[in-house]
C-alpha positions in Angstrom: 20.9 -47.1 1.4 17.9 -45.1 1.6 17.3 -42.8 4.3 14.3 -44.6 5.2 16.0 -47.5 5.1 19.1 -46.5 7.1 16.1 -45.6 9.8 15.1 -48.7 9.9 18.4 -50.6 10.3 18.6 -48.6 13.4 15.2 -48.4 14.8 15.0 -50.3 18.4 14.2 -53.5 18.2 11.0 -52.8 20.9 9.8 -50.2 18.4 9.8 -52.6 15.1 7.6 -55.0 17.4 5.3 -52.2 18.3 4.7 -51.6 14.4 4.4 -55.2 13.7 2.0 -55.8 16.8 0.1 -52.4 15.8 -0.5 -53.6 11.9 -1.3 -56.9 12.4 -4.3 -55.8 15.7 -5.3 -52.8 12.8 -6.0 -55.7 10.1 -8.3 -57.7 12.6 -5.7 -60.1 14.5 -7.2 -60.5 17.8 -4.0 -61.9 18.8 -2.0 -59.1 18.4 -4.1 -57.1 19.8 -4.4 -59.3 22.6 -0.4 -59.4 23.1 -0.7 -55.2 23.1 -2.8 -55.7 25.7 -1.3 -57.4 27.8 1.9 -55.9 27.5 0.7 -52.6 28.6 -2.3 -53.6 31.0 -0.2 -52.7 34.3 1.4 -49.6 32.8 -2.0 -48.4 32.0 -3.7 -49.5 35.2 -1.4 -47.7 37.1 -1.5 -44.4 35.3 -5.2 -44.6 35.5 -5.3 -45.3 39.0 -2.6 -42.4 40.0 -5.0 -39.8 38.6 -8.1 -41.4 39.9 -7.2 -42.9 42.9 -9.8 -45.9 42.8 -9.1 -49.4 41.5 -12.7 -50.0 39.8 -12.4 -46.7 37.7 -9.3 -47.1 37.0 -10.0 -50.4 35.4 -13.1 -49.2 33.2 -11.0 -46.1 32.2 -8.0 -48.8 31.0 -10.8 -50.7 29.0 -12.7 -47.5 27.8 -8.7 -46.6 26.6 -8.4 -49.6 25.0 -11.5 -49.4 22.7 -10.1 -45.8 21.5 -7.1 -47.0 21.0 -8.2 -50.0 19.1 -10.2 -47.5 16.7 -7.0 -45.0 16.0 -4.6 -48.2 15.6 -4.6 -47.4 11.9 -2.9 -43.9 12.8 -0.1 -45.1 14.8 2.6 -44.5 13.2 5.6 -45.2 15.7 6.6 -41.8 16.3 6.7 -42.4 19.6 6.9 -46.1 21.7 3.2 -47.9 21.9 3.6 -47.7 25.3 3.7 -44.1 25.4 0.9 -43.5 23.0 -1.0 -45.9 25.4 -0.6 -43.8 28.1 -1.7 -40.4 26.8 -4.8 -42.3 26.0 -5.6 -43.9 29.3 -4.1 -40.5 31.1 -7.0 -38.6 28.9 -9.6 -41.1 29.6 -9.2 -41.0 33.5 -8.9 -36.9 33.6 -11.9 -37.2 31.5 -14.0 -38.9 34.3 -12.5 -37.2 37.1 -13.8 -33.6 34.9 -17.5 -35.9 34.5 -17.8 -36.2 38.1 -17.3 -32.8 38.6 -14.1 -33.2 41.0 -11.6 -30.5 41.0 -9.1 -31.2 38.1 -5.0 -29.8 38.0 -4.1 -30.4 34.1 -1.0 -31.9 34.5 0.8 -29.8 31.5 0.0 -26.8 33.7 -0.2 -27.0 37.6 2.2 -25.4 39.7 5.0 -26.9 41.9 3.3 -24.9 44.3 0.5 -26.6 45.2 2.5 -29.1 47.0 2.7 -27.0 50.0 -0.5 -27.9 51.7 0.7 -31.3 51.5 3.6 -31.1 53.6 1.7 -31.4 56.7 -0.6 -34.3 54.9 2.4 -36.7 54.6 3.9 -36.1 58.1 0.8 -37.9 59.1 0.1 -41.6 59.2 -2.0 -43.6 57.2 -3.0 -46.3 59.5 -3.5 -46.0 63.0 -0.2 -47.5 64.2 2.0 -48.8 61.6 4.9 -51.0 63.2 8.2 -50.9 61.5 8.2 -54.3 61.7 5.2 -54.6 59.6 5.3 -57.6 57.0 5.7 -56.9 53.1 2.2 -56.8 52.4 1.2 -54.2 55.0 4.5 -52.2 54.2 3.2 -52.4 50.5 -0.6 -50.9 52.1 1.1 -48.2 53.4 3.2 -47.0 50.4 -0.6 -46.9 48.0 -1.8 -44.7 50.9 1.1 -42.5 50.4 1.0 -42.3 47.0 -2.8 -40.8 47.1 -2.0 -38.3 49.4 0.9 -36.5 47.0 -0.5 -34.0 45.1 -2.3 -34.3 41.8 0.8 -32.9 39.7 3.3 -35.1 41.3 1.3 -38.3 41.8 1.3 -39.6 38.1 4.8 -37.9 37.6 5.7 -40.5 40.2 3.9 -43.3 39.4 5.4 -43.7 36.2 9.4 -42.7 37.1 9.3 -44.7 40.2 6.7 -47.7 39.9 6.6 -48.3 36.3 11.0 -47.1 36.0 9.9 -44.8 32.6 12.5 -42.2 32.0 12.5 -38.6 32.0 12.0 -38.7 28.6 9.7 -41.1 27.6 7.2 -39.7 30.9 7.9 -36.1 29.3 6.3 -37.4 25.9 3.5 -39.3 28.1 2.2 -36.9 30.0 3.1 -33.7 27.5 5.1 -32.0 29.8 8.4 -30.5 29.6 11.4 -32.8 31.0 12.8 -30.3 33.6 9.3 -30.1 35.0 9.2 -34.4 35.3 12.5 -33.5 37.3 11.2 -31.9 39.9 8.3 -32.9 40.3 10.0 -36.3 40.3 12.4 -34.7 42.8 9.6 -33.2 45.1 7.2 -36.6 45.3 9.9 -38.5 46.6 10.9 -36.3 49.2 7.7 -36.2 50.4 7.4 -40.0 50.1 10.4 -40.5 51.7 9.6 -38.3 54.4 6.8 -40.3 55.4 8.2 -43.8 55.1 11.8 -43.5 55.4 13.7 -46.5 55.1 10.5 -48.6 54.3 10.3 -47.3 50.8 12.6 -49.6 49.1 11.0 -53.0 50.9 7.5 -52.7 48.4 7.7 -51.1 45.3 7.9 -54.2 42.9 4.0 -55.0 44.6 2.6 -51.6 44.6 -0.5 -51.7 43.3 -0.3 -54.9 42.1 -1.9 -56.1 39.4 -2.9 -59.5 39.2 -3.8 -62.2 37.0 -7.0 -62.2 37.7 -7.6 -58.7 36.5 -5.3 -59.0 33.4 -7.5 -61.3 32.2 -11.0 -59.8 33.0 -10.1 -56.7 31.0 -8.6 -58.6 28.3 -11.9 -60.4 28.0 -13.9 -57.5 28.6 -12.3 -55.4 25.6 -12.2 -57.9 23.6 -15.6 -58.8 23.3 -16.8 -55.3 23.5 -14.5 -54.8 19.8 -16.2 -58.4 18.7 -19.8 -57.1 19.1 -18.7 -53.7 16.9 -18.7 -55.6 14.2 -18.5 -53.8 11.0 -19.6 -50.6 12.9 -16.1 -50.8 14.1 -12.7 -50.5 11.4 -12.4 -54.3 11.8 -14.2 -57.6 12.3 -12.4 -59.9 14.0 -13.3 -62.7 16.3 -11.3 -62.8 18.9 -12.3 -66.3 20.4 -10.2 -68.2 23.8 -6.7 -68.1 23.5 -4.9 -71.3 25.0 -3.5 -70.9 27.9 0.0 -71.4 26.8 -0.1 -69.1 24.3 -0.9 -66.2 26.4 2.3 -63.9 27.2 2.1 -63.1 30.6 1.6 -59.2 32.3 4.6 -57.3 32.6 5.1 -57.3 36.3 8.4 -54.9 36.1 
């Protein structure tokens, strides 16, 4: 057996579906594409929205991320997961705005641990008026999004993907081009901050923070899509991508 062979006997059965998916939504099959999207549309939404910290922006920049992904699918050449190469897309889309509107912008391959100190005294204190402990699921959930924006720039994302989206070390590393000791403790520092400011409640809500619903699943499915229809032949494929039934759609990952 080949070498090349041999690599594919072993390759992860995730990763021969990402090449699949990837060739078939390069030739012009709005379906696969479709099922990329979908698969991906929370991961994306939520690195987006840990760097911009706003739930409309962060949509357009997972759509604009989309479209330039869409365009480079021809390159992809499974050296890393889809997922991943997804998220240094969207991650570079939504620093891109945040250096458009002229906000002040921490690279994440290069700010320091340091710059967590000013926060300390910014997580001791309470987002709402008078949380209860007692609170109910959904306000619990409120309160853990509020936390989230206050950690620093270098830890937020770092923490949205280890502890929301449950990436490793390695494969948030690759993501965010960073080395893995520094996703460590970063990692490490975010949640002691986190945990410093929510305590025991921390555990109750993190399946539902920031949801993503149906609702907006499909709107940016439908939204990308038709944007890639109207390229036309300006674009590296024609395709039409047309109503999928409803039973044929795979459902959001949710995990």
């Amino acid at each position: 057996m080949t070498n090349a062979g041999k690599q594919a006997a072993i390759a992860p059965p995730e990763r021969e579906a990402d090449v699949e998916l990837a060739a078939r939504a390069a030739a012009g099959d709005a379906r696969a594409f479709e099922t990329i999207m979908r698969r991906n549309n929370q991961l994306l939404f939520r690195t987006a929205r840990s760097i911009l910290k706003n739930d409309e922006e962060a949509e357009d920049a997972v759509q604009e991320a989309y479209i330039h992904a869409y365009r480079a699918l021809g390159g992809f050449r499974a050296e890393a997961k889809l997922s991943t190469w997804l998220v240094r897309i969207v991650a570079n889309e939504a620093l891109g705005r945040l250096r458009r509107r002229a906000a002040e912008v921490i690279p994440l391959d290069t700010a320091t641990d340091a710059d967590a100190a000013p926060m300390e005294a910014v997580m001791d204190q309470t987002p709402d008026a008078q949380p209860e402990r007692a609170a109910e699921r959904a306000q619990v959930r409120r309160l853990i999004e509020a936390r989230i924006d206050m950690l620093p720039d270098a830890f937020r994302t770092v923490f949205m993907l280890r502890a929301v989206q449950e990436l490793t070390v390695e494969e948030t590393a690759a993501a965010l081009n960073i080395p893995e000791a520094t996703v460590r403790t970063r990692f490490f520092r975010a949640r002691s901050l986190m945990r410093e400011g929510l305590s025991r409640d921390l555990d109750l809500a993190y399946e539902q923070v920031f949801a993503f619903d149906g609702a907006r699943c499909d709107r940016i499915v439908a939204s990308v899509m038709a944007r890639i229809s109207k390229e036309g032949t300006r674009g590296r494929n024609s395709f039409s991508p047309g109503p999928a039934p409803a039973s044929s759609r795979e459902p959001y990952d949710r995990s």
